[in-house]
CHARMM-style PDB file with segment names, atoms N, HN, CA, C and O in Angstrom:
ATOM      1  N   UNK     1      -7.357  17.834 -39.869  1.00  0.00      PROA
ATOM      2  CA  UNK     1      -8.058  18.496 -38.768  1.00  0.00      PROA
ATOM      3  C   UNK     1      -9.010  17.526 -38.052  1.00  0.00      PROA
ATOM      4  O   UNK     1      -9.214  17.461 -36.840  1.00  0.00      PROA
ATOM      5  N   UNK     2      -9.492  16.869 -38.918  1.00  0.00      PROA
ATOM      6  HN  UNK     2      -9.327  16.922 -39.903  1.00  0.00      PROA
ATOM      7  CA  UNK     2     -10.470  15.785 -38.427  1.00  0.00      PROA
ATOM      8  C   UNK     2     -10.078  14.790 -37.278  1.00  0.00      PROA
ATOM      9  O   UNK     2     -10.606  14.471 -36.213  1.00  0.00      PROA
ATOM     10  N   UNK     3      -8.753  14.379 -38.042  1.00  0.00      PROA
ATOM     11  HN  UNK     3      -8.324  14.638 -38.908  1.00  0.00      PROA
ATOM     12  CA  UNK     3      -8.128  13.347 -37.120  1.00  0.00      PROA
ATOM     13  C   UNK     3      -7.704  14.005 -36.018  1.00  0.00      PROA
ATOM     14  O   UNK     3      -8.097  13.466 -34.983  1.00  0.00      PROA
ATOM     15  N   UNK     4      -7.124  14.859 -35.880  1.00  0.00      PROA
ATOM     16  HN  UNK     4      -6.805  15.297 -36.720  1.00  0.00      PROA
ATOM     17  CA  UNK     4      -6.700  15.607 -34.926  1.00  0.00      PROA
ATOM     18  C   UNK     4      -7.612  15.648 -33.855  1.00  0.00      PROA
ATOM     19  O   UNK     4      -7.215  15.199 -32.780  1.00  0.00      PROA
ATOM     20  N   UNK     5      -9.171  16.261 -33.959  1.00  0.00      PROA
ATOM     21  HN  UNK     5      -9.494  16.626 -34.832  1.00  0.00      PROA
ATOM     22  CA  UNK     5     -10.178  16.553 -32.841  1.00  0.00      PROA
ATOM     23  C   UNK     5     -10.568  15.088 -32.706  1.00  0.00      PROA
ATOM     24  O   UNK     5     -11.049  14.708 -31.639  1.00  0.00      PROA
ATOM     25  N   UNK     6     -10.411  14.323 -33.616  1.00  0.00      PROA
ATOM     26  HN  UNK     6     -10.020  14.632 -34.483  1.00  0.00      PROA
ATOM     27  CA  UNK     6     -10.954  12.888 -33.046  1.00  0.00      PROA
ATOM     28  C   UNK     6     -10.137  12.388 -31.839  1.00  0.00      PROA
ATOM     29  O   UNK     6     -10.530  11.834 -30.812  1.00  0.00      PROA
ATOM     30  N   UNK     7      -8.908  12.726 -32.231  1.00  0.00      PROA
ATOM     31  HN  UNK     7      -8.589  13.176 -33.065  1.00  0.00      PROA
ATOM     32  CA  UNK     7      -8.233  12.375 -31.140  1.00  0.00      PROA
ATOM     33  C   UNK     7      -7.536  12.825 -29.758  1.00  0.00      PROA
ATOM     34  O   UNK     7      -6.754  12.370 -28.923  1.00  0.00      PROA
ATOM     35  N   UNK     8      -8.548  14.396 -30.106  1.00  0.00      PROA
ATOM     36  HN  UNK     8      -9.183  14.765 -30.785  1.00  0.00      PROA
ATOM     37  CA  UNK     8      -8.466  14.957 -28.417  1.00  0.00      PROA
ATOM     38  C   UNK     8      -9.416  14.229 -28.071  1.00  0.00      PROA
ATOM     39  O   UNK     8      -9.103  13.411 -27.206  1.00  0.00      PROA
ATOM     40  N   UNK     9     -10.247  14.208 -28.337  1.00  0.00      PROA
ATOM     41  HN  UNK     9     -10.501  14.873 -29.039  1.00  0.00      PROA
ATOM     42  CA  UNK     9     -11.718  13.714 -28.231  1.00  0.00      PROA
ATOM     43  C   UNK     9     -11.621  12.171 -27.530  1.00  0.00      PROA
ATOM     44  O   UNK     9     -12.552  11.895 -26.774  1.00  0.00      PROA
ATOM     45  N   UNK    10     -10.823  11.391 -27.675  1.00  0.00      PROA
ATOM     46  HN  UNK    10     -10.066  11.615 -28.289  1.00  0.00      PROA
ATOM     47  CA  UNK    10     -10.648  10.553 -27.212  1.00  0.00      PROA
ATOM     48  C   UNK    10      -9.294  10.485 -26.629  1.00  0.00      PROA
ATOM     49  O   UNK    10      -8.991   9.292 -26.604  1.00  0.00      PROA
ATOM     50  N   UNK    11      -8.531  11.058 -26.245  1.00  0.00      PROA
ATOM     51  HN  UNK    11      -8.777  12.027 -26.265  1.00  0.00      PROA
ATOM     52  CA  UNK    11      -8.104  11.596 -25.122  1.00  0.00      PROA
ATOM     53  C   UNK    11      -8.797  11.798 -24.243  1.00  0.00      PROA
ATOM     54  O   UNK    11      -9.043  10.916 -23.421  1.00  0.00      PROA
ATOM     55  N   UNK    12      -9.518  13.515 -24.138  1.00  0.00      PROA
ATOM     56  HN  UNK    12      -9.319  14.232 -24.806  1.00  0.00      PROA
ATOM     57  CA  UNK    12     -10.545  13.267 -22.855  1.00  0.00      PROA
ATOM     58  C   UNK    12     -11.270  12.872 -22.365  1.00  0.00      PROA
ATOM     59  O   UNK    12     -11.814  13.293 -21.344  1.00  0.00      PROA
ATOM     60  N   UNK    13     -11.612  11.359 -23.339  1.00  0.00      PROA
ATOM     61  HN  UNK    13     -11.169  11.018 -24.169  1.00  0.00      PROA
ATOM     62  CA  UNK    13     -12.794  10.730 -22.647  1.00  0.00      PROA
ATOM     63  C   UNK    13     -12.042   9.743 -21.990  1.00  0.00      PROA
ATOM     64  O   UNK    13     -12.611   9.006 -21.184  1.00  0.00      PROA
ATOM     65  N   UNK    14     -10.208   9.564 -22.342  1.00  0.00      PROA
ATOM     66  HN  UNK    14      -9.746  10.162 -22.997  1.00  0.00      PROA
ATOM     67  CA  UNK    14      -9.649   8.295 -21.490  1.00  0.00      PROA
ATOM     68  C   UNK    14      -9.088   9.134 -20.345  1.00  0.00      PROA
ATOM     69  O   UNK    14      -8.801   8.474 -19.347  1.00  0.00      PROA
ATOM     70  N   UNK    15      -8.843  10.605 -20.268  1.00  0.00      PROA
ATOM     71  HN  UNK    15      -9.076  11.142 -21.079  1.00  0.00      PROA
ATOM     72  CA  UNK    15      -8.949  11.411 -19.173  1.00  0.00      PROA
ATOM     73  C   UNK    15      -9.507  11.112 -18.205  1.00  0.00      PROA
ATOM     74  O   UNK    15      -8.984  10.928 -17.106  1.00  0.00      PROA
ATOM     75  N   UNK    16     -11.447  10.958 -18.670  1.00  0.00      PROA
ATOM     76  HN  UNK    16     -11.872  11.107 -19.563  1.00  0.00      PROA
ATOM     77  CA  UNK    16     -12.599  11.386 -17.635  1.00  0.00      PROA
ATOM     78  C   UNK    16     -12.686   9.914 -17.142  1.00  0.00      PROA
ATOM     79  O   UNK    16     -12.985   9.801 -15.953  1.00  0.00      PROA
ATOM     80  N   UNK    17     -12.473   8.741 -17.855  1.00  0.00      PROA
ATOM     81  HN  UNK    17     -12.230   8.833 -18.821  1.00  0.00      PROA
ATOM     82  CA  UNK    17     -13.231   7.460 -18.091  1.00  0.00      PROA
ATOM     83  C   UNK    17     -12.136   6.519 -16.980  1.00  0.00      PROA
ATOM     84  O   UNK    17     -12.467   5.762 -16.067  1.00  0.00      PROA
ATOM     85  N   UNK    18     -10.856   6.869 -17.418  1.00  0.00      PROA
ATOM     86  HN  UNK    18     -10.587   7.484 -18.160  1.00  0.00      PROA
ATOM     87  CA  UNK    18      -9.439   5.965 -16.151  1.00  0.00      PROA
ATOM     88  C   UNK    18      -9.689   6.421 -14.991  1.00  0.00      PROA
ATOM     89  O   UNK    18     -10.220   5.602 -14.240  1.00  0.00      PROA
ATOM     90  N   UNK    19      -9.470   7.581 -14.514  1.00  0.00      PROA
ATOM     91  HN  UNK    19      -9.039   8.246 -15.124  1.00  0.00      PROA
ATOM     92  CA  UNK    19     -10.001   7.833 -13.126  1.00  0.00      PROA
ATOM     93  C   UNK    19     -11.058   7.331 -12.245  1.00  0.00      PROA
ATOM     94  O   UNK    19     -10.982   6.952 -11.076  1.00  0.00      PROA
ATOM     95  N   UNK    20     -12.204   7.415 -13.155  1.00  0.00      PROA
ATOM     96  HN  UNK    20     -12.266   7.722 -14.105  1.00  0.00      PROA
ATOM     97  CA  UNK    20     -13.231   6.456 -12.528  1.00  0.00      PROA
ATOM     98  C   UNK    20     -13.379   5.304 -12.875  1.00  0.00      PROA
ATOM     99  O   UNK    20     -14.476   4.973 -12.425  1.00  0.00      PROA
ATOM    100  N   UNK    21     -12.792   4.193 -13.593  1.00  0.00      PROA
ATOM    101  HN  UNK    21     -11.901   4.462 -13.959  1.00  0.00      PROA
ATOM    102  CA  UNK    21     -12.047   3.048 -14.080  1.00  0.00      PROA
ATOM    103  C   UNK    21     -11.476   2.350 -12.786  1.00  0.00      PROA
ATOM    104  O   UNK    21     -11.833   1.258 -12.343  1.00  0.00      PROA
ATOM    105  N   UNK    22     -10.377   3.320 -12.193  1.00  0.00      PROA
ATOM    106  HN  UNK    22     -10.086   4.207 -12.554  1.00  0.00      PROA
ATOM    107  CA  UNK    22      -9.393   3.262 -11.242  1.00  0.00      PROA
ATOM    108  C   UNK    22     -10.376   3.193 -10.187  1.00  0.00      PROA
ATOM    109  O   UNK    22     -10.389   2.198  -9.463  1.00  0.00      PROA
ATOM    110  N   UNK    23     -11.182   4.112 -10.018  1.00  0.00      PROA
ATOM    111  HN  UNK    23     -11.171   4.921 -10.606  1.00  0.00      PROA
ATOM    112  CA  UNK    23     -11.755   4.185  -8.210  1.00  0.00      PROA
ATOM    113  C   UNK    23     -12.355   3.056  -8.398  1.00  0.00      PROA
ATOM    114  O   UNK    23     -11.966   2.338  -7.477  1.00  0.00      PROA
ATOM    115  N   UNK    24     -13.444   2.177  -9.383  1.00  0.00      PROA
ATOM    116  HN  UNK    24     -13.760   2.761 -10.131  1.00  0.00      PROA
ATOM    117  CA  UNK    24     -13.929   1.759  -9.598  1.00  0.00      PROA
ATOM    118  C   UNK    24     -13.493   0.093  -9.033  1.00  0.00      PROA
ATOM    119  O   UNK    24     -14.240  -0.723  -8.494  1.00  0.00      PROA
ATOM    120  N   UNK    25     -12.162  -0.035  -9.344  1.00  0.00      PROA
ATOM    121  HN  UNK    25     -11.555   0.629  -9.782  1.00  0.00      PROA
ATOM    122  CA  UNK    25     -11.484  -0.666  -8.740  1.00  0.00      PROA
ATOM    123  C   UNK    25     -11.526  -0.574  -7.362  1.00  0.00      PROA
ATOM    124  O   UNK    25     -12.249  -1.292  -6.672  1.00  0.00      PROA
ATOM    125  N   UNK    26     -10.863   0.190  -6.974  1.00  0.00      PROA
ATOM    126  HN  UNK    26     -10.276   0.774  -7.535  1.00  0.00      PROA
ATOM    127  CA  UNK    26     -10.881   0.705  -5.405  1.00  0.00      PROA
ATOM    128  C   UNK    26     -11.943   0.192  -4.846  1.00  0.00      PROA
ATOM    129  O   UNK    26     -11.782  -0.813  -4.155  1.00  0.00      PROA
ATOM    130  N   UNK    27     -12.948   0.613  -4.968  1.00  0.00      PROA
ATOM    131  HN  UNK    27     -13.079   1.430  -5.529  1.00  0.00      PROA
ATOM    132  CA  UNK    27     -14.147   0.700  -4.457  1.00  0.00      PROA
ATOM    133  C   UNK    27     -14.357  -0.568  -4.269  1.00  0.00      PROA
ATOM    134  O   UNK    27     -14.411  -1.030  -3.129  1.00  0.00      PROA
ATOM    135  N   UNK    28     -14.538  -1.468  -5.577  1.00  0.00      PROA
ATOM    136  HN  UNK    28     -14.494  -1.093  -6.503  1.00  0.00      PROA
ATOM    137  CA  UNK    28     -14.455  -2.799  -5.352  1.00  0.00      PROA
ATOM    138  C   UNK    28     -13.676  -3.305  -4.226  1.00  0.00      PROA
ATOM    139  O   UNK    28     -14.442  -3.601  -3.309  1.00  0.00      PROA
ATOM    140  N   UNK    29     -12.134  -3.575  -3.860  1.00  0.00      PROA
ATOM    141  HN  UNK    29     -11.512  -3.334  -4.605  1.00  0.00      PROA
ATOM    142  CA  UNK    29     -11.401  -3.826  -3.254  1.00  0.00      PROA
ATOM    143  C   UNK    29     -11.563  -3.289  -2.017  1.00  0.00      PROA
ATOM    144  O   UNK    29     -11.280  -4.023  -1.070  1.00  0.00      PROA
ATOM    145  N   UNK    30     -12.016  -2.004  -1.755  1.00  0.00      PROA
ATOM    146  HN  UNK    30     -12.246  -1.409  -2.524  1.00  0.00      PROA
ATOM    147  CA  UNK    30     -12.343  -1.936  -0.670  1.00  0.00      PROA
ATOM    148  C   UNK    30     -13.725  -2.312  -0.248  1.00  0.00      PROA
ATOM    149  O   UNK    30     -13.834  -2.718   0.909  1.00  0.00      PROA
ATOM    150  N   UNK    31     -14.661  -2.257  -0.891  1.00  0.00      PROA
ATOM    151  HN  UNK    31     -14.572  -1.928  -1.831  1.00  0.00      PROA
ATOM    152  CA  UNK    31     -15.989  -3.051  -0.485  1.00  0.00      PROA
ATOM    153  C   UNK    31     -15.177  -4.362   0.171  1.00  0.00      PROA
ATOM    154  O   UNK    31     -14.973  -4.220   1.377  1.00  0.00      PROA
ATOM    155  N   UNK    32     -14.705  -5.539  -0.371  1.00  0.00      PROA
ATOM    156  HN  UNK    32     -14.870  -5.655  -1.351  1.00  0.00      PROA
ATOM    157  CA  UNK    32     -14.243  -6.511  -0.166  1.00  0.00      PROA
ATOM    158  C   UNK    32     -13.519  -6.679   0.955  1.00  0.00      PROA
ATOM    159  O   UNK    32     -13.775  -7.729   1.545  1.00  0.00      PROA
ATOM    160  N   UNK    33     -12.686  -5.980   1.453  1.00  0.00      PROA
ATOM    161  HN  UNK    33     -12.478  -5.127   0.974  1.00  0.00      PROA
ATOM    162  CA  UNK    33     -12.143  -5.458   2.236  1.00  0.00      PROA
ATOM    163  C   UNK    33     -12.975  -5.810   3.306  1.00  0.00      PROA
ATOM    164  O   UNK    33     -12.835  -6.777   4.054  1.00  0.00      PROA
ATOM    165  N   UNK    34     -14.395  -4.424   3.339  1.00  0.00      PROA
ATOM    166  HN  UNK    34     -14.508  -3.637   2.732  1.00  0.00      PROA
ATOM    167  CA  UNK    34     -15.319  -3.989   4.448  1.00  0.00      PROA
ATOM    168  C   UNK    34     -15.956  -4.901   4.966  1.00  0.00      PROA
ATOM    169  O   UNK    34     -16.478  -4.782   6.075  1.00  0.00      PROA
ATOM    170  N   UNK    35     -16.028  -6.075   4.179  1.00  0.00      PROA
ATOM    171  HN  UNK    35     -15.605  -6.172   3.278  1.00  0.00      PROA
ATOM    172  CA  UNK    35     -17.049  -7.296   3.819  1.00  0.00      PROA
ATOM    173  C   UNK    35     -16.228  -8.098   4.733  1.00  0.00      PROA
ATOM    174  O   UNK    35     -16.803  -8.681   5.653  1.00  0.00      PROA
ATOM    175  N   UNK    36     -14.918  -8.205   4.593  1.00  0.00      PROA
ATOM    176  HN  UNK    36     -14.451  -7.732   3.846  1.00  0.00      PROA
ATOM    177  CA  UNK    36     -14.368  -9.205   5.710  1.00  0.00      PROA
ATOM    178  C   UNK    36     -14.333  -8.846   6.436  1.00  0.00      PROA
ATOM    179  O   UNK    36     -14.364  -9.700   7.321  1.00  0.00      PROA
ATOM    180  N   UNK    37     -14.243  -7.434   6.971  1.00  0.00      PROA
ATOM    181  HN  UNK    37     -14.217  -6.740   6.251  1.00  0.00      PROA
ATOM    182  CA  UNK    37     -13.650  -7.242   8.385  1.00  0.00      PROA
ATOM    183  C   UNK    37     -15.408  -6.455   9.083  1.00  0.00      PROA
ATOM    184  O   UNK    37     -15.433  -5.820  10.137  1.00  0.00      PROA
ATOM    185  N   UNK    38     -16.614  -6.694   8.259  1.00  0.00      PROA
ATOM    186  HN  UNK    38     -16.594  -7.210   7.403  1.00  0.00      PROA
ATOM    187  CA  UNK    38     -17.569  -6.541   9.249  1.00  0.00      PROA
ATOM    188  C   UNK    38     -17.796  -7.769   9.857  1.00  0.00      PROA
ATOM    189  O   UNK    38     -18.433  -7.560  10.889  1.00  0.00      PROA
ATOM    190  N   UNK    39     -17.499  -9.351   9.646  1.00  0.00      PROA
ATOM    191  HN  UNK    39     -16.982  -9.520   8.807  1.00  0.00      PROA
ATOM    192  CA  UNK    39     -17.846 -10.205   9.545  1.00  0.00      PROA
ATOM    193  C   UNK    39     -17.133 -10.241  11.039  1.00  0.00      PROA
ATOM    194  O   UNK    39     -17.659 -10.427  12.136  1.00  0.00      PROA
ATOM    195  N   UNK    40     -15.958 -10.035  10.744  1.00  0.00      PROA
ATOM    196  HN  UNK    40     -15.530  -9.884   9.853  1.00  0.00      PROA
ATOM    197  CA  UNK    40     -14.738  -9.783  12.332  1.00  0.00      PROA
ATOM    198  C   UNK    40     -15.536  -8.770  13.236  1.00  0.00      PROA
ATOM    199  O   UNK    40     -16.019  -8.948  14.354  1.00  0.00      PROA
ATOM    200  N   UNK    41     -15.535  -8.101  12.751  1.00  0.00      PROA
ATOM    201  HN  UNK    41     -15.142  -7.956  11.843  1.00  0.00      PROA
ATOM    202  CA  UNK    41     -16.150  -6.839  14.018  1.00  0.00      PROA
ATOM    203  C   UNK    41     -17.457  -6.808  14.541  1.00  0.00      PROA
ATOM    204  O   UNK    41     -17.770  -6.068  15.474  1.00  0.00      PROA
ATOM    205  N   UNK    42     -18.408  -7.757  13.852  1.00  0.00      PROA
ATOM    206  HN  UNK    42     -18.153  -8.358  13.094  1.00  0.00      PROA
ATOM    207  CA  UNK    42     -19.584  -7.738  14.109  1.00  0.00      PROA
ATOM    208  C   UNK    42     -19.878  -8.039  15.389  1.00  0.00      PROA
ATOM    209  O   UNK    42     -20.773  -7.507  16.046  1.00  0.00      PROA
ATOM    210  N   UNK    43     -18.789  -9.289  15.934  1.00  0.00      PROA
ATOM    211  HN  UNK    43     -18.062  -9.721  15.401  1.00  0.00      PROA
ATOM    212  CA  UNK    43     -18.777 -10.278  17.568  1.00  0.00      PROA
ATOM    213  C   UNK    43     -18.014  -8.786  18.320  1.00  0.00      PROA
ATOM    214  O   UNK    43     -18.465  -8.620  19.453  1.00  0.00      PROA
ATOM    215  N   UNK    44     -16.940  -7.671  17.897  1.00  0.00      PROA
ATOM    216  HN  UNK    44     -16.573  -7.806  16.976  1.00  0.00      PROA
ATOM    217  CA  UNK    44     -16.113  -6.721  18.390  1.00  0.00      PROA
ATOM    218  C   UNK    44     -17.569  -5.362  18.267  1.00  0.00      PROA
ATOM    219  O   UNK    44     -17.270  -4.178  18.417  1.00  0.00      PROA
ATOM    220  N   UNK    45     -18.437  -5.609  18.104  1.00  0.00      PROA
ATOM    221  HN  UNK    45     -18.680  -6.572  17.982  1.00  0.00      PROA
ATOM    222  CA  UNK    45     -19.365  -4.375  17.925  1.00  0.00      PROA
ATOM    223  C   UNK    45     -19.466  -3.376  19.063  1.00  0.00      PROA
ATOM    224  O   UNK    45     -19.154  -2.186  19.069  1.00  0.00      PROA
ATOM    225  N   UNK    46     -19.965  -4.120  20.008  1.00  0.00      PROA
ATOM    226  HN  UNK    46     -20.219  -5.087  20.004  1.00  0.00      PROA
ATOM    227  CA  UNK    46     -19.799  -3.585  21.539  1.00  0.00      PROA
ATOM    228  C   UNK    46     -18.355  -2.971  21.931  1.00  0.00      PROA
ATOM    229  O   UNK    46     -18.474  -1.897  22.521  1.00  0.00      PROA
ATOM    230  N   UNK    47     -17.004  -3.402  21.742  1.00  0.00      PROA
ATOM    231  HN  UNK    47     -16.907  -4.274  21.263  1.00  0.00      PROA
ATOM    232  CA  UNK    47     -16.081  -3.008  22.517  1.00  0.00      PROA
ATOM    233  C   UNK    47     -16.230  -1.546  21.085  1.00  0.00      PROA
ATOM    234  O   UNK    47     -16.483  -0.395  21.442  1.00  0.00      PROA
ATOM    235  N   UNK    48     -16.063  -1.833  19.858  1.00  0.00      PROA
ATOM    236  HN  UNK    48     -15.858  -2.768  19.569  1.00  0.00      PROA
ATOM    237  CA  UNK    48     -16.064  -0.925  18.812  1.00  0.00      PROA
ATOM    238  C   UNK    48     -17.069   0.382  19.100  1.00  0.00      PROA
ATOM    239  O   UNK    48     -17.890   0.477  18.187  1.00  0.00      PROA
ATOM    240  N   UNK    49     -17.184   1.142  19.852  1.00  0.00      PROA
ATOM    241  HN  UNK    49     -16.517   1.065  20.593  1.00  0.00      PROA
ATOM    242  CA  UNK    49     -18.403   1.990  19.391  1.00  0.00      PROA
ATOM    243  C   UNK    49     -18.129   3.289  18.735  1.00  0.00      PROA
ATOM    244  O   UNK    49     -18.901   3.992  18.084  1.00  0.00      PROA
ATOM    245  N   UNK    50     -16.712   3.498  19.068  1.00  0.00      PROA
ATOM    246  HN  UNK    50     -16.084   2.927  19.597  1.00  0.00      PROA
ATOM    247  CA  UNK    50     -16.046   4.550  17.555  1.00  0.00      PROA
ATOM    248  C   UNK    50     -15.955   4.304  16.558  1.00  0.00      PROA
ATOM    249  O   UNK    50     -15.473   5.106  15.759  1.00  0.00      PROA
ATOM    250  N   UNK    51     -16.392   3.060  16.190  1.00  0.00      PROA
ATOM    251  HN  UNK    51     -16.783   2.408  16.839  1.00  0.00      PROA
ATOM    252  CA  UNK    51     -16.492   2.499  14.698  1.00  0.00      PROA
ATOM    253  C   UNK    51     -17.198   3.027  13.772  1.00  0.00      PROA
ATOM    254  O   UNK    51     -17.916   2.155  13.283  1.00  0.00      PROA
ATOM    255  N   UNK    52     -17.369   4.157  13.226  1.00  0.00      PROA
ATOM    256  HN  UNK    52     -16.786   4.866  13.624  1.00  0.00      PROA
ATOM    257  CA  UNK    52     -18.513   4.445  12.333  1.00  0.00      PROA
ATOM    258  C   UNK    52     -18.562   4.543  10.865  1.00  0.00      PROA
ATOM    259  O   UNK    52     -17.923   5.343  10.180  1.00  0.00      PROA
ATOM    260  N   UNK    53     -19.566   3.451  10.365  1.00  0.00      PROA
ATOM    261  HN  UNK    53     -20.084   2.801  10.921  1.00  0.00      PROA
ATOM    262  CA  UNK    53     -19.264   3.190   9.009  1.00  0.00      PROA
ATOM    263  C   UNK    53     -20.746   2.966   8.307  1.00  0.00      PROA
ATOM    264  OT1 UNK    53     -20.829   2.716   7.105  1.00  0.00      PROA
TER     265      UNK     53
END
């Protein structure tokens, strides 16, 4: 029984924990992303004014 709940138990914490693991990623990659292309748009600011970020 023991082993058993130990190992829902850690199940749902690789449930709760990959998902935000994953964005975590994302987030990164897209920060990085944002980082190059404000650098581009910064001189495009003026023609950009629907740009909102």
């Amino acid at each position: 029984m023991k082993k058993r709940k130990y190992h829902i138990t850690v199940y749902l914490a690789y449930v709760f924990l990959f998902p935000l693991y994953i964005f975590g990623i994302l987030a990164k990659f897209y920060d990085r992303k944002l980082k190059k292309n404000k650098t581009r748009l910064s001189s495009n600011l003026n023609e950009k004014e629907d740009f909102h970020f």
